[in-house]
C-alpha atoms as an extended CHARMM CRD file, in Angstrom:
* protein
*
       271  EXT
         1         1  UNK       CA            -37.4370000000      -88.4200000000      -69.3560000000  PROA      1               0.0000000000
         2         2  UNK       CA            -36.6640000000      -86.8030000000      -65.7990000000  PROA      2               0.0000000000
         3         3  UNK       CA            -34.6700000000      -89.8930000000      -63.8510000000  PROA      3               0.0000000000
         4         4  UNK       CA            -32.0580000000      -89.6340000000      -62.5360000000  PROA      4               0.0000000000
         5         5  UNK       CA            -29.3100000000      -92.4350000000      -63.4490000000  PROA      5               0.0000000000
         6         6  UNK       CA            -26.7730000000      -93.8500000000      -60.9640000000  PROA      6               0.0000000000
         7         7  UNK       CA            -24.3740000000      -97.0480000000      -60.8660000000  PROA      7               0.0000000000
         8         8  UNK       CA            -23.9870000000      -99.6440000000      -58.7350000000  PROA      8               0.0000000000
         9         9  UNK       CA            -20.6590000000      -99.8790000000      -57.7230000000  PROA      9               0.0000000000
        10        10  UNK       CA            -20.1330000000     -103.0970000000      -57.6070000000  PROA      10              0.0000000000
        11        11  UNK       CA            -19.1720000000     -103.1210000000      -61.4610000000  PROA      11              0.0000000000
        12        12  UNK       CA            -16.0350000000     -100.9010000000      -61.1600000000  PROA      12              0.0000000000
        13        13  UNK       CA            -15.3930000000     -103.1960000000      -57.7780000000  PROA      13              0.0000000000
        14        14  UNK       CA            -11.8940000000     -103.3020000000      -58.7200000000  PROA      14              0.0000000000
        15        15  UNK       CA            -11.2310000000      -99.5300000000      -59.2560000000  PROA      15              0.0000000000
        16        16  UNK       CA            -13.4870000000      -98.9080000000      -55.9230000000  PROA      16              0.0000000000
        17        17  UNK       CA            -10.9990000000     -100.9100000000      -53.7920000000  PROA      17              0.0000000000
        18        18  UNK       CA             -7.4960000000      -99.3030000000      -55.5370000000  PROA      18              0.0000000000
        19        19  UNK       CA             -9.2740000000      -95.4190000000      -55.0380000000  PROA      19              0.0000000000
        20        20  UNK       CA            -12.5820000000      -94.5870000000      -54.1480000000  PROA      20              0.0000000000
        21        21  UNK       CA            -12.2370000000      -91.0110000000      -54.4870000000  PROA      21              0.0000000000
        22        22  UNK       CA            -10.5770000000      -91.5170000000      -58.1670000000  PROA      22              0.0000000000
        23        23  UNK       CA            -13.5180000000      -93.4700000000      -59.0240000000  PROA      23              0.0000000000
        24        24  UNK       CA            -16.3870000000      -91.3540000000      -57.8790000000  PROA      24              0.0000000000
        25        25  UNK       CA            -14.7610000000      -88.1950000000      -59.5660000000  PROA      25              0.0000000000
        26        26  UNK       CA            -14.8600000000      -90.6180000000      -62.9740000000  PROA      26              0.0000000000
        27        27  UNK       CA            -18.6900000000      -91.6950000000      -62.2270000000  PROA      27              0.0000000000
        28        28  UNK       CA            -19.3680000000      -88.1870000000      -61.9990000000  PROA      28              0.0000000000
        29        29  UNK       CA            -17.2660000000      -86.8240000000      -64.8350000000  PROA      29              0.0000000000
        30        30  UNK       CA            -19.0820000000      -89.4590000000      -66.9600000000  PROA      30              0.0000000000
        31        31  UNK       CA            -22.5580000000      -88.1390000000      -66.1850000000  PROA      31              0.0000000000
        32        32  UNK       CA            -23.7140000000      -89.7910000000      -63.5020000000  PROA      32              0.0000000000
        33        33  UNK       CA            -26.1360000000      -88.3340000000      -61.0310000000  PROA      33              0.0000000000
        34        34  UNK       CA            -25.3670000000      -90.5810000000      -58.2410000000  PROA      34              0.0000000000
        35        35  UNK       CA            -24.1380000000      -94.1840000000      -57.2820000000  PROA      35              0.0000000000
        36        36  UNK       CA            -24.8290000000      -97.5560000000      -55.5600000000  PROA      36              0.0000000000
        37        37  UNK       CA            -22.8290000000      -98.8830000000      -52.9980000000  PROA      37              0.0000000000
        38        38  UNK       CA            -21.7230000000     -102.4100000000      -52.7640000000  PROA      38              0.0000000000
        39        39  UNK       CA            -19.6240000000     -101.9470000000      -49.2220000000  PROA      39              0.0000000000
        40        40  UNK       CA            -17.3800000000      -98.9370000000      -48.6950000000  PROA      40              0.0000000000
        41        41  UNK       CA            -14.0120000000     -101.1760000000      -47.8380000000  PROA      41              0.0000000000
        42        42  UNK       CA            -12.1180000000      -99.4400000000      -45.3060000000  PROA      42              0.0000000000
        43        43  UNK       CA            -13.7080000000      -96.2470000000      -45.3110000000  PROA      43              0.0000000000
        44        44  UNK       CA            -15.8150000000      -94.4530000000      -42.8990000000  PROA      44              0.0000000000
        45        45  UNK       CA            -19.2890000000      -93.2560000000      -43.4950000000  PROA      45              0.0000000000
        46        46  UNK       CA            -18.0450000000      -89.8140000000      -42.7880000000  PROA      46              0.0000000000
        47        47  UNK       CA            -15.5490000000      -90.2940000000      -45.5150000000  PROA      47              0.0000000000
        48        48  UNK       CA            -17.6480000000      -91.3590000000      -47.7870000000  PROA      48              0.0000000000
        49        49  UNK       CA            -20.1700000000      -88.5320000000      -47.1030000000  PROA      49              0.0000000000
        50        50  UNK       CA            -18.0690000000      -86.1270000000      -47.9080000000  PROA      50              0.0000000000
        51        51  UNK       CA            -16.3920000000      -87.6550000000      -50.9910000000  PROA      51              0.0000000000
        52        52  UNK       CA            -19.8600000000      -87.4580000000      -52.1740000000  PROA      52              0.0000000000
        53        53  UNK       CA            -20.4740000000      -84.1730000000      -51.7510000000  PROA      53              0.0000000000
        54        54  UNK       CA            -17.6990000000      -82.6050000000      -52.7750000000  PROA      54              0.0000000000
        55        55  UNK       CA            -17.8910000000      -84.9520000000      -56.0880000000  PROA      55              0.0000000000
        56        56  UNK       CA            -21.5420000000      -83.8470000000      -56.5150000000  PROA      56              0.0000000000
        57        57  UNK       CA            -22.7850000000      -87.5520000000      -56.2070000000  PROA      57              0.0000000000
        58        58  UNK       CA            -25.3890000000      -88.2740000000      -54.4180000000  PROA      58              0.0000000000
        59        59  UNK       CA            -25.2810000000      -91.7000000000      -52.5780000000  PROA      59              0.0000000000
        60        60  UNK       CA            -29.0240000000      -93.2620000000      -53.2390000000  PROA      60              0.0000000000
        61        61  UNK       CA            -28.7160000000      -96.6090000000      -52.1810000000  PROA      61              0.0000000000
        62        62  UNK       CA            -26.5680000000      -99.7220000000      -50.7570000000  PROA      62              0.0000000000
        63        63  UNK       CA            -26.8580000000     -103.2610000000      -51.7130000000  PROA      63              0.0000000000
        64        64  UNK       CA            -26.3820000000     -105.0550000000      -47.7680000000  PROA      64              0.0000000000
        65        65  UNK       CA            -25.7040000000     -108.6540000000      -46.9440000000  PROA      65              0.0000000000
        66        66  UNK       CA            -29.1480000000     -109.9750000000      -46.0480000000  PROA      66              0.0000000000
        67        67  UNK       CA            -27.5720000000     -111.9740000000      -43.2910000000  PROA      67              0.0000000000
        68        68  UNK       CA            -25.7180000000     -108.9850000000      -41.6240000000  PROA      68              0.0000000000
        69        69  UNK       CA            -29.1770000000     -106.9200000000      -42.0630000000  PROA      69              0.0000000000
        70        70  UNK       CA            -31.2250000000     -109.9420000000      -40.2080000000  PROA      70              0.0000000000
        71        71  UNK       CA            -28.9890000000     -110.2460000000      -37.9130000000  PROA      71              0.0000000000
        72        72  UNK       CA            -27.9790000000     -106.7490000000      -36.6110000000  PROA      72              0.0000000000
        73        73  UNK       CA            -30.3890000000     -104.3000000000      -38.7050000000  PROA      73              0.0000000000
        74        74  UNK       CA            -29.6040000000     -101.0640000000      -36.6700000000  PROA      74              0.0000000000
        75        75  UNK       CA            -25.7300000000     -102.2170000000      -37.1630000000  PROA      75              0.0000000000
        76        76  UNK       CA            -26.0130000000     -103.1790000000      -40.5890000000  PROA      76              0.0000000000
        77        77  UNK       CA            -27.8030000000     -100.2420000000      -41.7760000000  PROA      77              0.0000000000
        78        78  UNK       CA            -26.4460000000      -97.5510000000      -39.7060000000  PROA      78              0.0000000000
        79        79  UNK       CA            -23.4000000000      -96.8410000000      -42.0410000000  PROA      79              0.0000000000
        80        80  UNK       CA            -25.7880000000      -95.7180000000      -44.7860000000  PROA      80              0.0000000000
        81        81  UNK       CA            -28.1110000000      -93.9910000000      -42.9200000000  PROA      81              0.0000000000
        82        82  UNK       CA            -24.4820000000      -91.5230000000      -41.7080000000  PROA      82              0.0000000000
        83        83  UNK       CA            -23.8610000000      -92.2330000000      -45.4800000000  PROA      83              0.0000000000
        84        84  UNK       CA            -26.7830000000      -90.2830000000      -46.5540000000  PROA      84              0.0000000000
        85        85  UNK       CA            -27.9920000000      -93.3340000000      -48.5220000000  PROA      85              0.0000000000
        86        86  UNK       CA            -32.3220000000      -92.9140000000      -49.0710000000  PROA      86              0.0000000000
        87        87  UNK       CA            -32.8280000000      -96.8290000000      -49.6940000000  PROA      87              0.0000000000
        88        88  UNK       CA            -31.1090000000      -99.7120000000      -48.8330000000  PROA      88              0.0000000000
        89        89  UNK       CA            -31.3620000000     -103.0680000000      -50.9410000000  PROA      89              0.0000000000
        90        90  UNK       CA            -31.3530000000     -106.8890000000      -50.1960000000  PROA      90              0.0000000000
        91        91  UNK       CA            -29.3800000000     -107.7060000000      -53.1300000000  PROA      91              0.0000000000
        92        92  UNK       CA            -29.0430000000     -111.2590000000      -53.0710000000  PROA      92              0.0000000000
        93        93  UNK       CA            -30.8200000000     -114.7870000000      -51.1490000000  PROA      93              0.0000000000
        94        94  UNK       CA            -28.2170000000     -117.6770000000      -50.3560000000  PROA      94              0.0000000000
        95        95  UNK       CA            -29.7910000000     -120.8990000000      -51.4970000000  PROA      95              0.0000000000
        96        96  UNK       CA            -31.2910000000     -121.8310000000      -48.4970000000  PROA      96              0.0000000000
        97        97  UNK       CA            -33.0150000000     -118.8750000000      -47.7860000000  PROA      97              0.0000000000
        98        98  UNK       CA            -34.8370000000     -118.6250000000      -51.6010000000  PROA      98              0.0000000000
        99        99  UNK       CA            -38.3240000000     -119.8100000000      -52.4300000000  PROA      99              0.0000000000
       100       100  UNK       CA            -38.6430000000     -123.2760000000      -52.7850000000  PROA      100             0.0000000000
       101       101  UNK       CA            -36.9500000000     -123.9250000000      -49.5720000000  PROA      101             0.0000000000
       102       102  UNK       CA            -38.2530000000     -124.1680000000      -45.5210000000  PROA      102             0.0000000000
       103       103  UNK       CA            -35.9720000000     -121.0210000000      -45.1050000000  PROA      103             0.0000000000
       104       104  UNK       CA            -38.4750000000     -119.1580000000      -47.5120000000  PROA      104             0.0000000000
       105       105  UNK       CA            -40.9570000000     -118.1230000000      -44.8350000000  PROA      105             0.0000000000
       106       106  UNK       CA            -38.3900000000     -117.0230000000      -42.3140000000  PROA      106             0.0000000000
       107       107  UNK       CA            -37.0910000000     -114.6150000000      -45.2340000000  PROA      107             0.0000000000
       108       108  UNK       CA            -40.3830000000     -113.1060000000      -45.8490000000  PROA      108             0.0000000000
       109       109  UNK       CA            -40.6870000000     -112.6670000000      -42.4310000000  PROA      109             0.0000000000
       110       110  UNK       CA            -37.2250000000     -110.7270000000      -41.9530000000  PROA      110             0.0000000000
       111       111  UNK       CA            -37.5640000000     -109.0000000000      -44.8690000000  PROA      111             0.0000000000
       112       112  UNK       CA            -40.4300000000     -107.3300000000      -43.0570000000  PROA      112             0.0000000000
       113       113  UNK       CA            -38.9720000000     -106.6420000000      -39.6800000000  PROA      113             0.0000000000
       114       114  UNK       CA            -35.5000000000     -104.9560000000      -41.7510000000  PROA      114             0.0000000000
       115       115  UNK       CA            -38.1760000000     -102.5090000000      -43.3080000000  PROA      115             0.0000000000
       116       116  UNK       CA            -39.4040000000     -101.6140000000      -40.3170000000  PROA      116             0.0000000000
       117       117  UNK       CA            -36.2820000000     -101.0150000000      -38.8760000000  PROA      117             0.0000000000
       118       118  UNK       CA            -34.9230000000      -99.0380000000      -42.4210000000  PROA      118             0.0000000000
       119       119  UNK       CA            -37.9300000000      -97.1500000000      -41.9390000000  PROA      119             0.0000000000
       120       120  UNK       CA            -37.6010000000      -95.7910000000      -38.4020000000  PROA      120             0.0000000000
       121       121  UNK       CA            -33.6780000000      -94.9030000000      -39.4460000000  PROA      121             0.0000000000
       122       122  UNK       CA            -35.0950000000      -92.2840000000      -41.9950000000  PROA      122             0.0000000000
       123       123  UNK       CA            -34.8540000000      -95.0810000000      -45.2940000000  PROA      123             0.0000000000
       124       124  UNK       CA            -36.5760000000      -97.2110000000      -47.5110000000  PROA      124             0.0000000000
       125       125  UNK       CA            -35.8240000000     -100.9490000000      -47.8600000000  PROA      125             0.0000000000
       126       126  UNK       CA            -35.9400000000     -102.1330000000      -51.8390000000  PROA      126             0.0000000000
       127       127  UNK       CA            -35.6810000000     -106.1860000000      -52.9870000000  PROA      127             0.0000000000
       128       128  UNK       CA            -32.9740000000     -106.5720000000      -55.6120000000  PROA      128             0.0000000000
       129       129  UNK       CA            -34.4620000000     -109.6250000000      -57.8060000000  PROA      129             0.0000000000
       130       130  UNK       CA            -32.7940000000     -112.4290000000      -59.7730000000  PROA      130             0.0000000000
       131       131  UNK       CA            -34.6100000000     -115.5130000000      -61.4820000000  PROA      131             0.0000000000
       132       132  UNK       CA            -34.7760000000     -117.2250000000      -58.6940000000  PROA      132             0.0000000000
       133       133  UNK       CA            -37.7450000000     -115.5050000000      -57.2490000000  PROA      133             0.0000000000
       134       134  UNK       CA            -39.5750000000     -117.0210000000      -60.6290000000  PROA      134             0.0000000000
       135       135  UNK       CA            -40.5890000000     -120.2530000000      -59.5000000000  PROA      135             0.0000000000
       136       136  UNK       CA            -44.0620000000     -120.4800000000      -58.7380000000  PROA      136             0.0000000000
       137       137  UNK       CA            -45.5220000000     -121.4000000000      -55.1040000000  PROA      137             0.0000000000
       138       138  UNK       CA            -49.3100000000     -122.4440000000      -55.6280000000  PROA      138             0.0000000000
       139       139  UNK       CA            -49.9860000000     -121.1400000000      -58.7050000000  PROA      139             0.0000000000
       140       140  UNK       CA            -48.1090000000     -117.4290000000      -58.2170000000  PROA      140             0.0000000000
       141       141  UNK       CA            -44.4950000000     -116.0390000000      -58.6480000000  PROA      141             0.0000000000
       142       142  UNK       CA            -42.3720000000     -116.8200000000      -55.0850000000  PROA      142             0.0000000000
       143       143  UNK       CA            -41.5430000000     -112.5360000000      -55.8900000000  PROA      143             0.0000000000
       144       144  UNK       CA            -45.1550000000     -111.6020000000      -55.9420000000  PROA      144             0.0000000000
       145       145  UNK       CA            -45.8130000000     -113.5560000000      -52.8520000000  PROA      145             0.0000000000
       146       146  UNK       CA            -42.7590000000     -111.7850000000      -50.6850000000  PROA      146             0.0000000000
       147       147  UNK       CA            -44.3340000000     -108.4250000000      -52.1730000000  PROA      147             0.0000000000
       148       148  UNK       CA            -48.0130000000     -109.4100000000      -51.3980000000  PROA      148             0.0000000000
       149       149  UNK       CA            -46.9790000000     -110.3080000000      -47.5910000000  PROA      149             0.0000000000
       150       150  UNK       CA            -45.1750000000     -106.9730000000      -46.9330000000  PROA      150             0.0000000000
       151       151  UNK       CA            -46.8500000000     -103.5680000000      -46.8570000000  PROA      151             0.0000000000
       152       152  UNK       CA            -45.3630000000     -101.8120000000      -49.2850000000  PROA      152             0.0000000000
       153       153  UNK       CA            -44.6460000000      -98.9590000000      -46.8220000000  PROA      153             0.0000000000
       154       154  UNK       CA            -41.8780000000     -101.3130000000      -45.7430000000  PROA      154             0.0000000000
       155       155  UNK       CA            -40.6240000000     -102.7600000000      -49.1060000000  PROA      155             0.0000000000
       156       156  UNK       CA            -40.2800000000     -101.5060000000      -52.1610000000  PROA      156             0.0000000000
       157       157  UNK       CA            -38.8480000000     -102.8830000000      -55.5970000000  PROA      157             0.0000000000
       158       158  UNK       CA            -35.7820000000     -102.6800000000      -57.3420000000  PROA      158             0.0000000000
       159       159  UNK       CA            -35.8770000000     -104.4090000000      -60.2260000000  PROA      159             0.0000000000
       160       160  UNK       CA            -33.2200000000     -105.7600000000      -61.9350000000  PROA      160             0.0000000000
       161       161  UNK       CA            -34.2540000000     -105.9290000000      -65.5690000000  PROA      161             0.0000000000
       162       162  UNK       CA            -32.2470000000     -108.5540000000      -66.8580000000  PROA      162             0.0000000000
       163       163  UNK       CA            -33.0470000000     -110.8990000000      -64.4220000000  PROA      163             0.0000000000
       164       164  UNK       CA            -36.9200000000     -110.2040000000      -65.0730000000  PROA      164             0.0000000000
       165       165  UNK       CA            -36.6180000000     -111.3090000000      -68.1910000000  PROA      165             0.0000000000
       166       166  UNK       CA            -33.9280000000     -114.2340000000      -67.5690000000  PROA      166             0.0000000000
       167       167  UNK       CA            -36.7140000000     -115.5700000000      -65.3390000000  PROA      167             0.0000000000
       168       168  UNK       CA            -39.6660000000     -115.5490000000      -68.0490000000  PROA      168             0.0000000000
       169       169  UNK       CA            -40.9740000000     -112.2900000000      -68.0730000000  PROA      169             0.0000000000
       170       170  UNK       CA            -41.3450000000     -109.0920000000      -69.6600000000  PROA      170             0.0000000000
       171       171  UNK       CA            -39.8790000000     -106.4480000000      -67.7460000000  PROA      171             0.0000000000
       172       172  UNK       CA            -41.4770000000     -103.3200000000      -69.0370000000  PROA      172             0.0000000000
       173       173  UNK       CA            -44.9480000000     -105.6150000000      -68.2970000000  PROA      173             0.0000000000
       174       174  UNK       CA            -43.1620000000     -106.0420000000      -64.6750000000  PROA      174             0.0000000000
       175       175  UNK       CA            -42.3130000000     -102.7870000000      -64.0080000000  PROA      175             0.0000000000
       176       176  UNK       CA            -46.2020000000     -101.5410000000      -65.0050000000  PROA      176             0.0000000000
       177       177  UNK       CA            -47.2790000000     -104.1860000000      -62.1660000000  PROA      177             0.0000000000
       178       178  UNK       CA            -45.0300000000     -102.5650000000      -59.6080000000  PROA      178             0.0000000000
       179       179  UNK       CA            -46.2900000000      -99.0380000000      -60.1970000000  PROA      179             0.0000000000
       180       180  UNK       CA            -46.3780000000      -96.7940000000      -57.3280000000  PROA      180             0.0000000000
       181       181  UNK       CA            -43.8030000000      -99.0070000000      -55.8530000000  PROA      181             0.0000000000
       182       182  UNK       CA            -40.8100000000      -98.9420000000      -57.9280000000  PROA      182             0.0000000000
       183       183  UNK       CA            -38.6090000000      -96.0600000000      -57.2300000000  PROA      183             0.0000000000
       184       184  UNK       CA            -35.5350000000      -97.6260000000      -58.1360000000  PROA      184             0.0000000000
       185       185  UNK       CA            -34.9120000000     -100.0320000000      -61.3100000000  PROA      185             0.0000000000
       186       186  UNK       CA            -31.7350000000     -101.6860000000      -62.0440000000  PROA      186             0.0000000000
       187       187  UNK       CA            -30.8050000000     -101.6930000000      -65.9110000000  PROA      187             0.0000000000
       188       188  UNK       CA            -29.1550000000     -104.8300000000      -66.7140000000  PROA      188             0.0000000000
       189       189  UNK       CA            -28.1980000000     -105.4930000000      -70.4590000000  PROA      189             0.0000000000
       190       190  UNK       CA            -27.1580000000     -109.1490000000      -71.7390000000  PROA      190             0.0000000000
       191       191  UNK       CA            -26.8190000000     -111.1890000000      -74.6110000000  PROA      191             0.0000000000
       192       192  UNK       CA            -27.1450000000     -115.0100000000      -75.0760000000  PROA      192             0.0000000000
       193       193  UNK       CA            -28.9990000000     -117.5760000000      -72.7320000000  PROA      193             0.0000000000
       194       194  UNK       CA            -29.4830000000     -118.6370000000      -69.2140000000  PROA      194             0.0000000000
       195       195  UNK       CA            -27.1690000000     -121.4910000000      -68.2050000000  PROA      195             0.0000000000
       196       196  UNK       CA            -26.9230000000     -123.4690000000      -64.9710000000  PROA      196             0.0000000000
       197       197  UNK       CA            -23.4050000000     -121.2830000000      -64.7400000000  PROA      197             0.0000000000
       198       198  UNK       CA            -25.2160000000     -117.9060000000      -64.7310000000  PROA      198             0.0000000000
       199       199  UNK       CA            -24.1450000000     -117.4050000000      -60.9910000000  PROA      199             0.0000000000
       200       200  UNK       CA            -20.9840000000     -117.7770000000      -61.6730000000  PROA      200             0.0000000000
       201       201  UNK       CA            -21.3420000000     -114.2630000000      -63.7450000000  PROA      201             0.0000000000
       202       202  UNK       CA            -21.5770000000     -112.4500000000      -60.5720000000  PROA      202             0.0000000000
       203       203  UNK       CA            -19.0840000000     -114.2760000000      -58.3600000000  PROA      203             0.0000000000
       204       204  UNK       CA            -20.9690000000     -117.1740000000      -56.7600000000  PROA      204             0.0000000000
       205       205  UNK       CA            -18.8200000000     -120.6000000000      -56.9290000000  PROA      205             0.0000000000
       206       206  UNK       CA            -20.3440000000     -123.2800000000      -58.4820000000  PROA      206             0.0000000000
       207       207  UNK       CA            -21.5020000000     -126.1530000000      -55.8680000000  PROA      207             0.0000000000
       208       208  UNK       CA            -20.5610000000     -128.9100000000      -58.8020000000  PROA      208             0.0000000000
       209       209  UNK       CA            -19.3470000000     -128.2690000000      -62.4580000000  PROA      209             0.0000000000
       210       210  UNK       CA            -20.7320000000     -126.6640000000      -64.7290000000  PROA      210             0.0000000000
       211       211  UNK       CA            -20.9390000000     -126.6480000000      -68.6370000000  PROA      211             0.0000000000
       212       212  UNK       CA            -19.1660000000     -123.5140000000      -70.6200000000  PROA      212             0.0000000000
       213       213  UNK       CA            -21.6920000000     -120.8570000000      -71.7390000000  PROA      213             0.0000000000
       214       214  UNK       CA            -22.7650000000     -118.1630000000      -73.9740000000  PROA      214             0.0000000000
       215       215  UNK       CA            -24.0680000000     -115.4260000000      -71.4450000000  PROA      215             0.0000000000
       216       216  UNK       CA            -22.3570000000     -112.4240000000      -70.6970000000  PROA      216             0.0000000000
       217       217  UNK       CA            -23.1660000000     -108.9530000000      -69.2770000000  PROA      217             0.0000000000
       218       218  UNK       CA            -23.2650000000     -106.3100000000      -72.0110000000  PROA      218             0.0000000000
       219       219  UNK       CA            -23.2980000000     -102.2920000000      -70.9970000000  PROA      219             0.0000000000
       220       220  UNK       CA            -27.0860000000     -101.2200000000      -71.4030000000  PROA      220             0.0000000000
       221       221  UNK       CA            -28.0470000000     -100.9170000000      -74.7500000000  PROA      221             0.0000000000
       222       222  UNK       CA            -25.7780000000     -103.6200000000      -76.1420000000  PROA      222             0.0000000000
       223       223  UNK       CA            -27.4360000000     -106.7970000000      -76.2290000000  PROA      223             0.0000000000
       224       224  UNK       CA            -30.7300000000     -108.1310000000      -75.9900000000  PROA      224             0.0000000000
       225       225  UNK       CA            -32.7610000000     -105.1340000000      -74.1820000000  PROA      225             0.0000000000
       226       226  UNK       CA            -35.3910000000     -103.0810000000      -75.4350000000  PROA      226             0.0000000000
       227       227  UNK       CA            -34.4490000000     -100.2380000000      -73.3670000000  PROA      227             0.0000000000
       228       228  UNK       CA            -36.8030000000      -97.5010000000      -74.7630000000  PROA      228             0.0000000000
       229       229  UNK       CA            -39.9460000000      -99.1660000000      -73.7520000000  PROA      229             0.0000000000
       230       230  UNK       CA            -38.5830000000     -100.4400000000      -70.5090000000  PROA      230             0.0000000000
       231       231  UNK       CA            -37.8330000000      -96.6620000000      -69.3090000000  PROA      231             0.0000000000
       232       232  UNK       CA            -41.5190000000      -96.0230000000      -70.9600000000  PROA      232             0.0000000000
       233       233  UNK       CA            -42.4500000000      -98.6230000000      -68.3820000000  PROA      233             0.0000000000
       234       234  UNK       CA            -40.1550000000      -96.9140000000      -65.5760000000  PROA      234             0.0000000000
       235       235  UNK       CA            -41.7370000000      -93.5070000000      -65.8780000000  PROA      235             0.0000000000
       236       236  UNK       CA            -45.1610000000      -94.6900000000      -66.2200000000  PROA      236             0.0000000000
       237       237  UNK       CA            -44.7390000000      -96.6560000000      -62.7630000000  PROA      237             0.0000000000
       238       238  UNK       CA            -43.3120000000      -93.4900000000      -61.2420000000  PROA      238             0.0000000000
       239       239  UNK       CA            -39.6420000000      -94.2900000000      -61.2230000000  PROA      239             0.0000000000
       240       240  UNK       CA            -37.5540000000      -92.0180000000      -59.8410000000  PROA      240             0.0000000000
       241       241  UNK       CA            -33.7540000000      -93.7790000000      -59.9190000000  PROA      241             0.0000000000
       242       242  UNK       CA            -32.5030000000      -95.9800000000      -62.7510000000  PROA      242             0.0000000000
       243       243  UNK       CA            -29.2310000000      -98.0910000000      -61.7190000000  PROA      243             0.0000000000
       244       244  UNK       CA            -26.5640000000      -99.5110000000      -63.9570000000  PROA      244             0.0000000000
       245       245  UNK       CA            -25.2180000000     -102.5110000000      -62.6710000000  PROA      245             0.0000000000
       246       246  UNK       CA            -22.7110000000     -104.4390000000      -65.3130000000  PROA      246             0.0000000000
       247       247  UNK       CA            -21.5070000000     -107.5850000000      -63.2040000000  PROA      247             0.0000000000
       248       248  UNK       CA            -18.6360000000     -108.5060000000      -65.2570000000  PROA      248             0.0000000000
       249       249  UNK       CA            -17.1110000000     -106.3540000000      -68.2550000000  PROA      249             0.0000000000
       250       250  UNK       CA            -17.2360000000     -107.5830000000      -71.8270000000  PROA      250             0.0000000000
       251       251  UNK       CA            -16.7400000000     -106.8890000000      -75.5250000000  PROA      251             0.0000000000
       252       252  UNK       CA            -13.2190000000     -106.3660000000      -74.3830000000  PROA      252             0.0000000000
       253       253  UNK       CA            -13.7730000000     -102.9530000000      -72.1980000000  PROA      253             0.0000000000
       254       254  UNK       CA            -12.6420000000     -102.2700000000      -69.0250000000  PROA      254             0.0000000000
       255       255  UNK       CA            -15.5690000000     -102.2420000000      -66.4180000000  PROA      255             0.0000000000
       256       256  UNK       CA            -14.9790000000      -98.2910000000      -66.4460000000  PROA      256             0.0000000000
       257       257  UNK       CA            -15.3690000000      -98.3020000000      -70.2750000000  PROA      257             0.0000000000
       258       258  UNK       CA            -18.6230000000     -100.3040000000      -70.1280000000  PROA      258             0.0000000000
       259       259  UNK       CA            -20.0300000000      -98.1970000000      -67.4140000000  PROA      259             0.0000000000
       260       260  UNK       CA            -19.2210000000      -94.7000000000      -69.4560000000  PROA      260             0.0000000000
       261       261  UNK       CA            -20.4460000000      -96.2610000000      -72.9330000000  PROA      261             0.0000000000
       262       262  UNK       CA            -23.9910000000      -97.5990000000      -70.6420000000  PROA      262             0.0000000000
       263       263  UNK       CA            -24.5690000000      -93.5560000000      -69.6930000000  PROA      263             0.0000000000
       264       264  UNK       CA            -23.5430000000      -92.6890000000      -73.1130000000  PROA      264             0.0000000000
       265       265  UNK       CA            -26.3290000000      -94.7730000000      -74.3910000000  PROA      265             0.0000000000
       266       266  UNK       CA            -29.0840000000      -93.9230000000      -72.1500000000  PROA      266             0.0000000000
       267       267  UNK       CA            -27.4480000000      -89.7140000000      -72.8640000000  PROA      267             0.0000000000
       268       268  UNK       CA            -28.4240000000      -90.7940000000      -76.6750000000  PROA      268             0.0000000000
       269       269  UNK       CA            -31.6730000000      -92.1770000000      -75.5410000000  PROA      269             0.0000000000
       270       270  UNK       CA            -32.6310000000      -88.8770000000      -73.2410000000  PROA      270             0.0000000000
       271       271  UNK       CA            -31.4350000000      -90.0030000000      -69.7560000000  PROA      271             0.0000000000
C-alpha cells in the first residue's frame, strides 16, 4: 500500500516539550515519513522548518485551536504555512460549539470562512472527528451535515478511526463515503467501551464526576481495530496520509514505545 504514515505529536507531548529535535530524530529513526503537530512550544516556525528537513520529516499537518483559527485565521495559521505544513486540522469542538447546541450553526459557518482563508495561504483545512459529531439533526449525522454545507474545496476529512466507530459506525464503511475527500485518516486503536469519562482520555476535565472505566488507547493494531480492511478502505477513497495518534500510553509502554510498536505493526502489515 503506497501511504505514507506520520504521527501526531501530541502522543509523545511530553518528550516534544523536554526536546523537540531529540524527538523528531526518534519519529524518524522509527520509520516515520512525517509528523503532526499539536503546537510547536517555544519554537519558531523557522526552527521547526529546518529541524524537519534536516531530520527528513516532512511536517503534513497541525491540529489548531478552533477558537484561535476563528478568531485570527491569517494569525493562527500563518506558523504552519512558514512551517511547511500542507493541511491544517480543527481537532476538537468545546461543548458549546458541537451539534446539538445554538453555537452549531455559527461553527459550520466558520469552519467555512477558515477554509477559505487555509486555502488562499497555499493549505487545505481537514475536520478531526470525535463521537460527538454522531448525533443526528433531522434524521442525518450532525458530521455529514457540516460536510454537506461546505464545498469540499474548502474542507476536507480527517478521520479519526476510533472515534468513527466509538460513535456507531463502521469506519472502513466511513472512509468509502468520504472518497475523494479523505487525504488524511487518523488511526486510532482502543480496547473496551465508551464511558461518560472518555474525555477525560485526552485531557478534558470532567464538568461533574464520573464513574471509573474500562477504555484505554492501545498502539494501532492492539485492541479492537480491524486495521487491514480499514487501510483497504483508505486506499480505495484515495488516501494519501495515515496519522497515528495514541492519546494516552498503555499496556505499560512509554508513549515513545507505543508509537514505535504502532509503525512496527502497520511495517508488518505493508505500511
Amino acid at each position: 500500500m503506497a501511504f505514507k504514515v506520520a504521527v501526531q505529536l501530541y502522543s509523545v507531548r511530553g518528550e516534544v516539550a523536554k526536546d523537540m529535535r531529540a524527538t523528531l530524530e526518534k519519529v524518524k529513526a522509527m520509520g516515520y515519513d512525517g509528523v503532526e503537530f499539536a503546537g510547536i512550544g517555544n519554537h519558531s516556525a523557522a526552527e521547526i522548518k529546518s529541524m524537519c528537513e534536516e531530520i527528513g520529516l516532512v511536517p503534513i499537518s497541525a491540529h489548531v485551536t478552533f477558537a484561535d483559527m476563528r478568531k485570527e485565521p491569517k494569525a493562527a495559521l500563518a506558523v504552519y504555512s512558514d512551517i511547511g505544513c500542507k493541511y491544517v486540522a480543527v481537532p476538537y469542538l468545546t461543548p458549546e460549539d458541537r451539534p446539538g447546541t445554538d453555537g452549531f450553526a455559527k461553527t459550520i459557518e466558520d469552519v467555512a470562512m477558515i477554509g477559505k482563508v487555509a486555502k488562499k495561504m497555499g493549505m487545505q483545512l481537514l475536520y478531526h472527528n470525535h463521537d460527538f459529531e454522531f448525533i443526528k439533526l433531522d434524521g442525518k449525522y450532525a458530521l455529514d451535515i457540516l460536510y454537506d454545507a461546505i464545498p469540499a474545496e474548502d474542507l476536507k476529512t480527517e478521520l479519526d478511526v476510533c472515534w468513527v466507530r466509538v460513535g456507531g459506525e463502521e469506519p472502513a464503511s466511513y472512509i468509502r463515503k468520504y472518497t475523494g475527500r479523505a487525504p488524511v485518516v487518523h488511526l486510532k486503536d482502543y480496547f473496551g467501551e465508551k464511558s461518560e469519562s472518555m474525555y477525560e482520555l485526552i485531557g478534558i476535565k470532567p464538568t461533574a464526576p464520573t464513574r471509573p472505566s474500562n477504555f484505554e488507547y492501545r498502539p494501532v493494531g492492539s485492541g479492537l481495530q480491524d486495521f487491514p480492511t480499514i487501510l483497504d478502505a483508505a486506499k480505495d477513497a484515495g488516501t494519501e496520509w495515515l496519522v497515528v495518534e495514541q492519546d494516552n500510553p498503555s499496556m505499560g509502554l512509554t508513549p515513545m514505545e507505543c508509537i514505535e510498536k504502532s509503525r512496527k505493526y502497520l511495517r508488518s502489515i505493508g505500511c
